[in-house]
N, C-alpha and C positions, 0 to 999 in steps of 0.2 A: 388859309385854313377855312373850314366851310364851320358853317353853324354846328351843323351833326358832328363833325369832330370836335368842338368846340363841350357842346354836351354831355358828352360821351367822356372827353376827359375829366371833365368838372366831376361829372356822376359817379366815376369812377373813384376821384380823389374823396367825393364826401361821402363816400362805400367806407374807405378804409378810417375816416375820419372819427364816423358815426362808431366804428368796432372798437376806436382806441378810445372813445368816452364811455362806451358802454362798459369796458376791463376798465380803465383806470377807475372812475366816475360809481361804480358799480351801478349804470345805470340801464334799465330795460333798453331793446332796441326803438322801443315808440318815442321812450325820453330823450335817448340820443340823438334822434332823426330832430323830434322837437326842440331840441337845443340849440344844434348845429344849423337848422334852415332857421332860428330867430336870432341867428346873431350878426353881428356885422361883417364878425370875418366871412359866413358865407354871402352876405353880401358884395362885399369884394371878391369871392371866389367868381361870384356871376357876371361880374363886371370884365367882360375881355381885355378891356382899357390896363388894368392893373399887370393882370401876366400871372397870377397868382396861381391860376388853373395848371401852369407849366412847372412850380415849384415841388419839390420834394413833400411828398405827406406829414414827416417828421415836422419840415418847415413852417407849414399851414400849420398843424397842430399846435405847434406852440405858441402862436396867435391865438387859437382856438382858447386853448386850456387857459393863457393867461385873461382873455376876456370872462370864461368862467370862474376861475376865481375870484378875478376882481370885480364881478356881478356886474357886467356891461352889456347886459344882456338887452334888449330892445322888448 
């Protein structure tokens, strides 16, 4: 897999990541974006090492949401 695919998937998954905290979350799409690039799961999401980029959205999310509940936020 080359970088640009690599990218592109990531960008893709925290498209849809950033929409389901904005519905759940009731929060703007600036707050969402802000959320989701300060927290660890997308740090993991950027790390190709993991594989996380290749899992289901629902999957990531719920790493997502359970960091923001439990304020593990960076």
């Amino acid at each position: 897999m080359t970088s640009t695919d690599f990218n592109y998937m990531k960008e893709a998954l925290a498209t849809d990541l950033a929409e389901l905290l904005s519905q759940e979350f009731n929060m703007t799409v600036t707050e969402a974006l802000d959320a989701l690039y300060g927290s660890e799961t997308y740090a993991k999401l950027s790390d190709p090492n993991t594989g996380l980029y290749f899992q289901s959205t629902q999957y990531v999310y719920s790493f997502l949401k359970n960091e923001l509940l439990t304020a593990k936020f960076s």
